[in-house]
C-alpha positions in Angstrom: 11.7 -25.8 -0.8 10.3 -29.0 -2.1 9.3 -31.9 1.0 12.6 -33.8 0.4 14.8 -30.7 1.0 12.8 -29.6 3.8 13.4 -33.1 5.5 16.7 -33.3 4.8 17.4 -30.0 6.0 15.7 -30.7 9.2 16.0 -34.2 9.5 12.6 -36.9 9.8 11.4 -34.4 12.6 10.8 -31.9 10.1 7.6 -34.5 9.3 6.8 -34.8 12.8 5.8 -31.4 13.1 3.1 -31.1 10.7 1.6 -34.6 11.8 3.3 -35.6 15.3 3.9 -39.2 15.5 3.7 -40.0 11.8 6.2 -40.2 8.9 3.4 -38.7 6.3 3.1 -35.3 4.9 0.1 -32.7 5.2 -0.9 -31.4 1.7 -4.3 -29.5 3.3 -4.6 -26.8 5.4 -5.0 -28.1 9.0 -8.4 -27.5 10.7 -8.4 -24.8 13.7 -9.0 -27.2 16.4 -6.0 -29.8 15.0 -3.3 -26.4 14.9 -4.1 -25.5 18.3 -3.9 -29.1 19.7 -0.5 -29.8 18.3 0.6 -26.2 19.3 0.2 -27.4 22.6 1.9 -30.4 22.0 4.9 -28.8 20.8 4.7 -26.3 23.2 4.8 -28.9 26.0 8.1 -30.5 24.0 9.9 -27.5 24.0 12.9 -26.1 26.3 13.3 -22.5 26.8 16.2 -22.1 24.6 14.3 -23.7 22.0 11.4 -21.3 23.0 13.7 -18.2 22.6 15.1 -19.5 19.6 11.6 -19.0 17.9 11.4 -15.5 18.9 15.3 -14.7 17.0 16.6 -13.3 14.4 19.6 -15.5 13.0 22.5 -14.0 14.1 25.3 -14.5 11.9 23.6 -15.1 8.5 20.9 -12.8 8.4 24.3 -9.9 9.6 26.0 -11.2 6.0 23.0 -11.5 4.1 22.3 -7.3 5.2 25.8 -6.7 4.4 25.6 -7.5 1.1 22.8 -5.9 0.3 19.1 -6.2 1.6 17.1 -8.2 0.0 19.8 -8.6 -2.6 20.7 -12.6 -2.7 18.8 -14.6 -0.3 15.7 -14.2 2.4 16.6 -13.3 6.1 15.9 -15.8 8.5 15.0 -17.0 12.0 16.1 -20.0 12.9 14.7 -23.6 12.0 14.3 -26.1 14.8 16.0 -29.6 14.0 14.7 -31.3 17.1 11.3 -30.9 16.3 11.0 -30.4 12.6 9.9 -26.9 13.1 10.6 -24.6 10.1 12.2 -21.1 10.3 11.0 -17.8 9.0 12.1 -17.4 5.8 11.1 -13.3 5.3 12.0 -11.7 1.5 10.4 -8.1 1.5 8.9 -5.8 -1.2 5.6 -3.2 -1.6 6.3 -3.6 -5.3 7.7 -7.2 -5.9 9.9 -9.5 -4.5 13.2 -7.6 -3.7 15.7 -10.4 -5.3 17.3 -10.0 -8.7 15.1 -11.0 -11.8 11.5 -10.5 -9.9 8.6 -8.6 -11.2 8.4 -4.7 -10.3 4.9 -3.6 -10.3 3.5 0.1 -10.2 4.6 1.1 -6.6 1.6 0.7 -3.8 0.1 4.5 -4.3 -0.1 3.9 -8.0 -2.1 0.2 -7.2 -4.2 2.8 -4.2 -5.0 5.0 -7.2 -6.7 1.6 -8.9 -9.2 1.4 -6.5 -9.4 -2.1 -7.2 -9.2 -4.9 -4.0 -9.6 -7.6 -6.7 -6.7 -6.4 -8.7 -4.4 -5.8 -5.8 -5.0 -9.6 -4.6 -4.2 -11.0 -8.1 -0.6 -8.4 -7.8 -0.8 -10.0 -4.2 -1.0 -14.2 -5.7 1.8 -12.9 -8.6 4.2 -11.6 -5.6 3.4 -14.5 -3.1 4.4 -16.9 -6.1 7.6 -15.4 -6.8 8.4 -15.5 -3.1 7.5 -19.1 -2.5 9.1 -20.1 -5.6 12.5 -18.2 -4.1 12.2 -20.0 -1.5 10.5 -17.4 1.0 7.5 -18.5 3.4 7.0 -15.3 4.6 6.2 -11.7 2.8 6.9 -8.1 4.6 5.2 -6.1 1.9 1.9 -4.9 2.9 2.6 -1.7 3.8 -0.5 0.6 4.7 0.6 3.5 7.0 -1.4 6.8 6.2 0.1 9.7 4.1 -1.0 12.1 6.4 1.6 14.5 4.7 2.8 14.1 1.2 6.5 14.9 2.4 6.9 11.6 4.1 9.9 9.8 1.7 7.7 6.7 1.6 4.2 7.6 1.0 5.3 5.3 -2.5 5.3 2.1 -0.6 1.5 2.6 1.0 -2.1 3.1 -0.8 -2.9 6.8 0.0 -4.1 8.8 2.6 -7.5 7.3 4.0 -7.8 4.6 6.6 -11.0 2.8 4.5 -9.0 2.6 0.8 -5.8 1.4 2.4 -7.8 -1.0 4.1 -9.2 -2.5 1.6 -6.6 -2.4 -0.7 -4.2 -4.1 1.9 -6.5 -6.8 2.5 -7.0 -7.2 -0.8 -2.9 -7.7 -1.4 -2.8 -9.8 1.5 -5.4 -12.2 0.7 -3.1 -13.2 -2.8 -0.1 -13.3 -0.7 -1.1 -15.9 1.7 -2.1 -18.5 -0.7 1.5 -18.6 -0.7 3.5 -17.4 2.1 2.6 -15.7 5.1 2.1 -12.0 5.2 2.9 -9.0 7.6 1.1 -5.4 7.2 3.7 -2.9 8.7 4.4 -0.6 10.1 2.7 -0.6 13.1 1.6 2.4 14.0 2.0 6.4 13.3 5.0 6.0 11.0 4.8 8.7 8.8 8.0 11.0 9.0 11.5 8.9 7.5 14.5 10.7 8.6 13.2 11.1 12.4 11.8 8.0 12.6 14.6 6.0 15.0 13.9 9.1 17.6 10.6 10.6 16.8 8.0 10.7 19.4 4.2 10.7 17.7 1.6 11.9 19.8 -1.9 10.9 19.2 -4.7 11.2 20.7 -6.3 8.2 21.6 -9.8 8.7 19.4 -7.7 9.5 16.2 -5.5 6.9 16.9 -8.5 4.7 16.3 -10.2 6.1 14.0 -7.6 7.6 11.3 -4.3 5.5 11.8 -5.5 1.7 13.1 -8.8 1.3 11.1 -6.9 0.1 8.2 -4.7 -2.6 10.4 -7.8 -4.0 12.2 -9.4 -4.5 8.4 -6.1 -6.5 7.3 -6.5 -8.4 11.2 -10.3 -9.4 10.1 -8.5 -10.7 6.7 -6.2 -12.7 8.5 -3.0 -11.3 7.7 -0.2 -13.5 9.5 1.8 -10.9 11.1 2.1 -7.1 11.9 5.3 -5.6 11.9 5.9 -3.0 14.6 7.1 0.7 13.9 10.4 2.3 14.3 8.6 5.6 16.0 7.6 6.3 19.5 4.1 6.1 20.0 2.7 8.7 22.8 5.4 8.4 24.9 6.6 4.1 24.2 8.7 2.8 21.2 5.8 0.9 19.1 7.8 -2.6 19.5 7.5 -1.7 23.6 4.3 -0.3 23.7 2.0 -2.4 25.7 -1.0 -0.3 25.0 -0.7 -0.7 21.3 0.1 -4.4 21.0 -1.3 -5.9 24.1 -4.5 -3.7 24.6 -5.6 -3.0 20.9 -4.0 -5.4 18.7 -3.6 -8.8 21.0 -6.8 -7.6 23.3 -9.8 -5.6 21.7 -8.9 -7.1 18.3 -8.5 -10.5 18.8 -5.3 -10.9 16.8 -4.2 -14.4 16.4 -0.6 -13.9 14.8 2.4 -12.8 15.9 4.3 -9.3 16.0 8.0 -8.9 14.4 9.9 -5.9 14.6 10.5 -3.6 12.2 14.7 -4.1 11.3 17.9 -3.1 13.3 16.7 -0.8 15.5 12.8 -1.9 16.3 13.8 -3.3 19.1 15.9 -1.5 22.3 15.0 -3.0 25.3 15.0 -6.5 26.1 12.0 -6.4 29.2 10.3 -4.0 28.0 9.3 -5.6 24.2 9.0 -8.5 25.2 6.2 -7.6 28.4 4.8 -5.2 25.4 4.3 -8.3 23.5 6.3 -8.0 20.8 7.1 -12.1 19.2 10.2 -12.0 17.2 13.1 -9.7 17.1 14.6 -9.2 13.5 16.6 -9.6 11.8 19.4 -10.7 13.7 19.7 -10.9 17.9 20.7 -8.2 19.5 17.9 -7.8 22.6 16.5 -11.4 22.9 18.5 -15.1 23.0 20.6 -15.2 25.5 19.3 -11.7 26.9 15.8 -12.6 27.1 16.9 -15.8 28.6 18.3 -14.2 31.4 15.4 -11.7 31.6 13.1 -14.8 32.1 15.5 -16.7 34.4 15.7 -13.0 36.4 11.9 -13.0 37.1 11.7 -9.6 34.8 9.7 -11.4 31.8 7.3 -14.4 33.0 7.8 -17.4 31.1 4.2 -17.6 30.1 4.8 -14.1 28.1 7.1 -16.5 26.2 4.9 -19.6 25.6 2.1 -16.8 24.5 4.7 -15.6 21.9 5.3 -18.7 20.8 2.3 -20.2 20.6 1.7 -17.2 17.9 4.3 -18.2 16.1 3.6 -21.5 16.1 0.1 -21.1 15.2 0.7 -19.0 11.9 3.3 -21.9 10.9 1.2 -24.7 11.4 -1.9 -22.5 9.3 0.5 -22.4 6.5 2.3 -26.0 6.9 1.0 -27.1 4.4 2.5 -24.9 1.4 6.5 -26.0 2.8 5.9 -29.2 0.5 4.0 -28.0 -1.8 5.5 -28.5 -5.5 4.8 -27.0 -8.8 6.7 -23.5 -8.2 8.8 -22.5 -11.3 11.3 -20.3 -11.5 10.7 -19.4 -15.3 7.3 -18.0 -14.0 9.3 -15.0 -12.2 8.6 -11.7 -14.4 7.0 -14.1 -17.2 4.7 -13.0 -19.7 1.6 -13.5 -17.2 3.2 -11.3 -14.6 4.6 -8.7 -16.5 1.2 -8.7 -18.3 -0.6 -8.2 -14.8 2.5 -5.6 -13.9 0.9 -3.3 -17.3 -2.2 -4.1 -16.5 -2.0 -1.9 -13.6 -0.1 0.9 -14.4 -2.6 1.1 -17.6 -5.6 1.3 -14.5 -3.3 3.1 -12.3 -2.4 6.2 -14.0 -4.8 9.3 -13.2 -5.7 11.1 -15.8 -5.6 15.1 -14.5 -6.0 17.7 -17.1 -7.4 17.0 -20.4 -8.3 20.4 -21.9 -9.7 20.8 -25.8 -9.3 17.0 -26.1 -5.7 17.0 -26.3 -5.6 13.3 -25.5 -5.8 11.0 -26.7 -2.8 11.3 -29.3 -4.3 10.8 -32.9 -1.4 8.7 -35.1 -3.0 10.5 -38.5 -2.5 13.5 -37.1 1.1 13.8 -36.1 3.9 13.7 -38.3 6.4 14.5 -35.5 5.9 14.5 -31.7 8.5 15.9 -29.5 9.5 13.8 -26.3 11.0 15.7 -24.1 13.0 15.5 -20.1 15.5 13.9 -18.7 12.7 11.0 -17.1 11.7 10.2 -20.4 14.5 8.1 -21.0 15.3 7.0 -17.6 14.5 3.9 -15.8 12.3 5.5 -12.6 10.9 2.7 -11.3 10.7 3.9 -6.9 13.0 3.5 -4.1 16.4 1.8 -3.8 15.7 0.9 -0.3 13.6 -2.5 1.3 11.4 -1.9 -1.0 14.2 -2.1 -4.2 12.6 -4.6 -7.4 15.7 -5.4 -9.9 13.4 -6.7 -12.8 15.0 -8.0 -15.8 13.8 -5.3 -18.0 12.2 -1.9 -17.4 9.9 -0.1 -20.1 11.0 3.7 -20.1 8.3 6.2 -21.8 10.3 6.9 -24.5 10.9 3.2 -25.7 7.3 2.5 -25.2 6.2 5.6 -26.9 8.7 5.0 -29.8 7.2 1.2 -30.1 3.1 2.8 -30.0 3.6 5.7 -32.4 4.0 3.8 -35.8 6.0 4.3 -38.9 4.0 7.5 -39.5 5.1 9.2 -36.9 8.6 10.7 -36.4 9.8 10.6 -32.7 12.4 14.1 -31.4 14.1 13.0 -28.0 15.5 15.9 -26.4 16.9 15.4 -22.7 15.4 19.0 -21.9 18.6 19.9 -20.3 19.4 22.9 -23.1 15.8 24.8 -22.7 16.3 26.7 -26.2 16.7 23.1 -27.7 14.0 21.4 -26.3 11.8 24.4 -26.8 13.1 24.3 -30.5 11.6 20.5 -30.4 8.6 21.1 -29.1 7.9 24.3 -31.8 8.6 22.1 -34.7 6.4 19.2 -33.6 2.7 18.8 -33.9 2.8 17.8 -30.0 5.1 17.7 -27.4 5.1 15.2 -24.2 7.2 16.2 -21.4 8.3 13.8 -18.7 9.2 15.4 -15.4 8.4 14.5 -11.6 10.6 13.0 -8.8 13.2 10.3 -8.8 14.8 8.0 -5.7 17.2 10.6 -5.1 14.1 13.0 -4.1 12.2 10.8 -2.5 12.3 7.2 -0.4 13.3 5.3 3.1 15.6 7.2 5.6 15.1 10.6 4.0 11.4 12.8 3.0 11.3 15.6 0.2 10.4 18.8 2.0 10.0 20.6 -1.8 6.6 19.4 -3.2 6.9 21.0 -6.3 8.7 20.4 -8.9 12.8 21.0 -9.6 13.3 24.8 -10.6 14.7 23.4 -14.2 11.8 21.0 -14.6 9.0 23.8 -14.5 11.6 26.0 -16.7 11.1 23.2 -19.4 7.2 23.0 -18.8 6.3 26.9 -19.6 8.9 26.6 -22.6 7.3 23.8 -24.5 3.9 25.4 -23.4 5.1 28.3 -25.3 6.5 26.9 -28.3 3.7 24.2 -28.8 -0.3 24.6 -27.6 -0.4 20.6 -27.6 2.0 20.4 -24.6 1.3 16.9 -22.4 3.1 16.8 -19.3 3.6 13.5 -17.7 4.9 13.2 -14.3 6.2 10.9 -12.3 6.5 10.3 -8.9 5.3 8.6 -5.4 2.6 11.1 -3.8 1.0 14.2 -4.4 3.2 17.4 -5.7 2.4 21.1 -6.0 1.6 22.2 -9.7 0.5 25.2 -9.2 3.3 27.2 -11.0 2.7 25.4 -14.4 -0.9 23.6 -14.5 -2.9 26.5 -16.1 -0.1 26.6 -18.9 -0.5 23.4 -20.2 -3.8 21.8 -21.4 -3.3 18.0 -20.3 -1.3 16.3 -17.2 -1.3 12.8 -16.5 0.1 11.3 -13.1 2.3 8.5 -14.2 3.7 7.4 -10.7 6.3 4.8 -10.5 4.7 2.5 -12.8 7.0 -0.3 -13.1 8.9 -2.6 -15.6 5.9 -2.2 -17.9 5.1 1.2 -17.3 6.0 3.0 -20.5 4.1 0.4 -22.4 0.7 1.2 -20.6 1.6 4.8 -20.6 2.2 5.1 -24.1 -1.3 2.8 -24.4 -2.8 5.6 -22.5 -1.1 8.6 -24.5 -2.7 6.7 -28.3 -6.1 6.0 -27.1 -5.6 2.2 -26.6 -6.3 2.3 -23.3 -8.9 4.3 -21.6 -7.6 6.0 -18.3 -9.6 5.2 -15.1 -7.4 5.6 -11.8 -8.6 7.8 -9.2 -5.9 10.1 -6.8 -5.6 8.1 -3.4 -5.0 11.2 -2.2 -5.5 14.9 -2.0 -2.9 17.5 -4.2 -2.8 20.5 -2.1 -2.1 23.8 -4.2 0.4 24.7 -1.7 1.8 23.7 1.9 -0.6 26.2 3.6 -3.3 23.5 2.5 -1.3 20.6 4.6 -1.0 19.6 8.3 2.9 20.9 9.9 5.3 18.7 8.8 8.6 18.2 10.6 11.3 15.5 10.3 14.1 17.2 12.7 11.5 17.4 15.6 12.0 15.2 18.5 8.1 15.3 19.1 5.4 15.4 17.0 1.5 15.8 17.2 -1.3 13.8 14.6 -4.1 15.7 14.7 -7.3 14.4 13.6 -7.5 15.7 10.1 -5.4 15.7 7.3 -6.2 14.9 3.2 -10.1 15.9 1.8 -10.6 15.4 5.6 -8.4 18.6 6.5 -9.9 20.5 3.0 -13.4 20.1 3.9 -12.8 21.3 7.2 -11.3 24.2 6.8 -13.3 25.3 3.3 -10.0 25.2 0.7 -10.3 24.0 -2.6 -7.5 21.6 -3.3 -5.4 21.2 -7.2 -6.8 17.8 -7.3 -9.1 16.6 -4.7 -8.9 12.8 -3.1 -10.6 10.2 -5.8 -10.1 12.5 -8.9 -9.5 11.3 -12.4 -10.6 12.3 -16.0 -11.7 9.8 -18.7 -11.3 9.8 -22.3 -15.4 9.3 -21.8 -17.8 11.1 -19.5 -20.2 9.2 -17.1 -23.4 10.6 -16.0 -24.6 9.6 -12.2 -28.5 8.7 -11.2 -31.6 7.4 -9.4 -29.4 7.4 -6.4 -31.3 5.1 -3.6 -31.7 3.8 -0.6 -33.1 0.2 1.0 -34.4 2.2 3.9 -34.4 5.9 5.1 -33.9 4.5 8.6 -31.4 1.7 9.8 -30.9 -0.3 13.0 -27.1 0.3 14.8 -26.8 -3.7 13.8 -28.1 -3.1 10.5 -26.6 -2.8 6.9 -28.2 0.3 4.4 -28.3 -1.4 0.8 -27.4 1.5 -1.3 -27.5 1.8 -5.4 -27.1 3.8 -8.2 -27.3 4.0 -11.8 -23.8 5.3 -13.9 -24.0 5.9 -17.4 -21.2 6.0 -20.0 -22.8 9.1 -22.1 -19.1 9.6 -24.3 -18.0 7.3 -27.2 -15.7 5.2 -25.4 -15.6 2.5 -23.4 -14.5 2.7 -20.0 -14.3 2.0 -15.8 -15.2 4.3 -13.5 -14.5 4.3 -9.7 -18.1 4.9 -8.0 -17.2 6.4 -4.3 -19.3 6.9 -1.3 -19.1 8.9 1.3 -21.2 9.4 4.6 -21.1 13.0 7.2 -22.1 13.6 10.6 -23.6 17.1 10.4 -25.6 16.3 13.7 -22.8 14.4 15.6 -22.1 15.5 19.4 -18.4 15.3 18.3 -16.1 16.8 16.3 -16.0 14.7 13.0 -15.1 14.8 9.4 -17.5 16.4 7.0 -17.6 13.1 5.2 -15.6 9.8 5.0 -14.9 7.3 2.3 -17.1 4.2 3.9 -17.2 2.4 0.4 -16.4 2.2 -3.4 -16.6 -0.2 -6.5 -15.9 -0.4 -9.9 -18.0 -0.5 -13.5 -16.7 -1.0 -16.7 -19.4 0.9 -19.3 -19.8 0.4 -23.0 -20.8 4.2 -24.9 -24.3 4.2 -24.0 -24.5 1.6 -21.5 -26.1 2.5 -18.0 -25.0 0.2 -14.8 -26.4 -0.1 -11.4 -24.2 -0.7 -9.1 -24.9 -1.6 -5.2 -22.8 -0.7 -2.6 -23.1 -1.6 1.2 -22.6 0.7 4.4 -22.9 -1.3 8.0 -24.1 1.2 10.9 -21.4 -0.1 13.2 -19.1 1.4 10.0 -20.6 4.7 11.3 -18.8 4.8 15.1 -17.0 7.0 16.7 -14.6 6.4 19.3 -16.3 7.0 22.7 -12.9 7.7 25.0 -14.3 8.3 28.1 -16.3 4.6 27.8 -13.4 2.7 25.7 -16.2 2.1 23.6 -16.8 2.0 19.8 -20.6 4.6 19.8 -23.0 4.4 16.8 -25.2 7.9 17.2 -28.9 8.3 16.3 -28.8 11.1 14.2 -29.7 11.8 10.2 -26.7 11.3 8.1 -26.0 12.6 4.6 -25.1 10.2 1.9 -23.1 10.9 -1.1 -22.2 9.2 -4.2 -20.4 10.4 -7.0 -17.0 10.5 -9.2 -14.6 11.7 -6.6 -14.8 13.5 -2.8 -15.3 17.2 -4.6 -18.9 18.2 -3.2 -20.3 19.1 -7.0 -19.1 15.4 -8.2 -21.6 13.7 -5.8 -25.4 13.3 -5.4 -27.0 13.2 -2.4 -29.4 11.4 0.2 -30.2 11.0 3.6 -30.7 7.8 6.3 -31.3 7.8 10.4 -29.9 5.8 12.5 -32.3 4.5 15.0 -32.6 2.0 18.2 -30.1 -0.8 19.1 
């Protein structure tokens, strides 16, 4: 809302809370020093109802606004303080978009994680925070980053893959867009990664892979300066996260330093009044059902000290204040929502997104001159499949299918069959009379998404059917699939001689697949996570069980580990080009445990295309007193190569990046050992090159 609604929605108080004392507006950010000292000064003007009122969920009109749909007409809300001019929370949600009518859908988060690209995720990041500002939202829930550990859970979709390092990154990349505009929350806080048992679950974790596989990627989004972290539905070792002390108090609030404040995750994040609010948990959402007049009492009782509220507050407060400055600020159109620059960014990355699997006798890409008919074939390939109906839902205007976006790419010269591939004798029949043959398979929101997990990881029965027909009736058989995580191809890959890993790509996704499929685009993405060829590959997986153990490894992590070579390992993806790796070095061979190894290495486009690829680097701990990983992602970066063109590029690794979690001291321990370094095209041992770098002295 512009400044004039603002004030008169609040009243002239509504001015006295960014500058107290003074009918003028703030159009800058406030200073750190001047937010803390009119914190105080609110603080000190403040009764306790008003206090509690902060921490709230509206009742009544955040219950109508859920019962009609979330996310479906306006932004849920905590309450706005008249008195004092102090703004609610004005929360819209949405992992790919704003989840109001007419908004942008973008590639769902794995499909952006298979990007490997931080800047691109905070330009999606500045697209959604505009669209949610301009809607009237001032703060964003979607920066979701929870680990896949198992590629069952129903919304591995919504997060960036299945190590801590990338999601990291790639969160803090998204957040850092967002906040030029509203506030943003990572969620969900922590070890959710089973859907149907989540409300009862109980996660147990040990405490040094707690730290070191599912919080790493929180504490980067912390350092970034994300507003708010959103706690889990799922018990943590023993404590619901929104009442566990250890996790928000100790670690977040304590050895991280956060400054912002923790909401609850919706409806049932919250179940005890004393105990979330002594955990430390700020706001209650989205409606009060534990705090207002029951916290009130609680406080009054002596059961939750009054300075546990002002602490809350103050949080809240705080992150307000930080972004005060954007309530009046003007120049936010409506007509920009799902406009030609966002929609433009939206195929942008489903054109980088899209992993390029199988690519056998140079199937792809499609040559127009030579193909007079080209079969496109399964029920997906004329269906709108853009993710999950549930918070994270986009309604975009328009949505691209593969066969509209195919059917605009082919040209006049090229006659398009659609068959729906539910008769198998007439798709085969297609696919025999044309000179190639595209099948669209994969999973759907009905297999798939919040509140429920898909326990098959293959494919439907029917859909492999209709794979080994066409590959029998037509040797140029693509199959493109869709879908939100990693899924078992084992009883159809050999018989088909190119797969490419679609995703949900969004609104604009059957434009930049059908880009992909005629050349015009060059695939880059990289998997963000490991496809197992069967379940025997994967950690146990249960979403029935009451309880439920984390262990340490899961991914390329688990695969390396135990020896297995998986379909598809983590950062895989083919080009229409071929790069050639080099001259791998090293600043020094031995580094300080304060110091940062400068590392660099020459990449060469040797095909006849241009192209990006995704450099990755991993480090291993072969002489570590622990039990650790045989390597970890610690950094990656893209270059974009010309045919011919050779690249250095320079990547950075920081000893302290090197730690392990020292239980018995509490303590963060870098070792002084020899550490192998690799750098190459994806985590599979023969795609990397190889030196070495000690550790030494303090």
């Amino acid at each position: 809302m512009d400044r004039r609604d603002f004030v008169k929605t609040l009243g002239t108080g509504a001015l006295l809370w960014a500058v107290p004392g003074a009918l003028s507006s703030t159009s800058s950010a406030l200073s750190q020093d001047q937010i803390e000292s009119r914190v105080k000064e609110l603080l000190a003007r403040m009764s306790l109802d008003e206090k509690i009122q902060q921490m709230s969920g509206e009742v009544l009109g955040n219950i109508v606004r859920m019962a009609e749909g979330y996310g479906k007409y306006d932004t849920v809300n905590t309450p706005a303080n008249r008195r004092l001019g102090i703004p609610g929370i004005r929360f819209i949600d949405g992992p790919r978009g704003v989840n109001l009518k007419g908004s942008t859908c973008f590639p769902v988060s794995m499909a952006r994680g298979a990007t490997w690209d931080p800047n691109l995720e905070t330009r999606v990041g500045e697209a959604m925070g505009y669209e949610a500002r301009a809607r009237g939202a001032n703060f964003y829930g979607g920066v979701c980053i929870n680990v896949v550990r198992h590629p069952s859970w129903g919304r591995s979709q919504e997060t960036f893959g299945e190590d801590p390092y990338l999601i990291g990154r790639m969160g803090a990349g998204m957040l850092t867009g967002l906040q030029n505009h509203v506030m943003a929350c990572a969620k969900h806080f922590a070890g959710n990664s089973i859907d149907k048992s989540r409300h009862f679950v109980n996660v147990r974790i040990a405490e040094r892979t707690l730290r070191e596989i599912y919080l790493p990627h929180f504490k980067t989004c912390v350092d970034a300066g994300v507003a708010s972290v959103m706690s889990a539905y799922n018990n943590l070792n023993g404590y619901l996260c929104g009442h566990n002390p250890h996790l928000l108090r100790e670690i977040l609030k304590g050895d991280w330093g956060f400054q912002g404040f923790v909401i609850s995750d919706f409806g049932l994040g919250v179940k005890d009044t004393v105990a979330a609010a002594n955990a430390g948990l700020d706001i209650e959402m989205p409606s009060t059902m534990h705090y207002g007049k029951k916290l009130k009492q609680a406080v009054l009782d002596g059961k939750v000290p009054e300075p546990a509220i002002d602490e809350a507050v103050t949080r809240i407060l705080r992150q307000k204040l930080r972004f005060s400055h954007l309530e009046d600020k003007g120049g936010y159109s409506l007509k920009k929502i799902a406009g030609p620059e966002h929609t433009a960014l939206a195929r942008e990355v489903a054109q980088k997104g899209m992993v390029l699997l199988k690519n056998e006798g140079l199937v792809l890409p499609l040559k127009r001159e030579q193909i007079k008919t080209l079969a496109v074939l399964g029920e997906l390939a004329d269906t709108i499949n853009i993710g999950d109906k549930g918070s994270s839902t986009v309604r975009p205007p328009y949505v691209i299918t593969p066969l509209a976006g195919i059917q605009a790419k082919a040209g006049n010269g090229v006659k398009i069959v659609y068959d729906s591939g539910q008769n198998l004798g007439s798709a085969q029949a297609a696919a025999k009379e044309a000179d190639a043959a595209i099948v669209v398979v994969g999973c759907t929101y009905q297999d798939e998404g919040e509140g429920y997990d898909r326990l098959r990881l293959s494919l439907s029965d029917h859909q492999e059917q209709l794979i080994l027909a066409v590959a029998k009736s037509n040797p140029r058989g693509i199959v493109v699939v869709e879908g939100g995580g990693a899924i078992i191809m084992e009883n159809w890959k050999d018989q088909v001689p190119a797969i490419l890993m679609a995703w949900y790509p969004g609104m604009e996704g059957g434009a930049a697949l059908a880009e992909i499929l005629f050349g015009e685009v060059n695939p880059s993405g990289k998997l963000p996570l490991t496809f197992p060829r069967s379940p025997d590959q994967l950690p146990f997986f249960s979403n029935t069980a009451k309880e439920i153990e984390y262990g340490y490894y899961h991914g390329y992590r688990l695969a390396d580990k135990k020896g297995f070579e998986p379909a598809f390992p983590f950062g895989f993806g083919l080009s229409y080009t071929q790069y050639q790796y080099s001259n791998l070095r090293l600043n020094q061979k031995e580094m300080r445990k304060s110091g940062t190894l400068e590392v660099k290495v020459d990449v060469t486009n040797v095909g006849q295309r241009a192209g990006e690829e995704v450099v990755q680097l991993y480090v291993g701990y072969p002489g570590s007193q622990v039990d650790r990983p045989v390597k970890e992602l610690k950094a990656f970066g893209r270059l974009a190569l010309e045919p011919g063109e050779t690249k250095t590029l320079s990547l950075e690794v920081k000893a302290q990046d090197l730690a392990y979690y020292n239980v018995e001291k509490g303590a963060w321990e870098i070792e002084e050992i020899q550490y192998p370094l690799q750098v190459g095209s994806s985590s599979r041992a023969r795609d990397l090159l190889t030196e070495t770098f000690r550790v030494t002295g303090a």
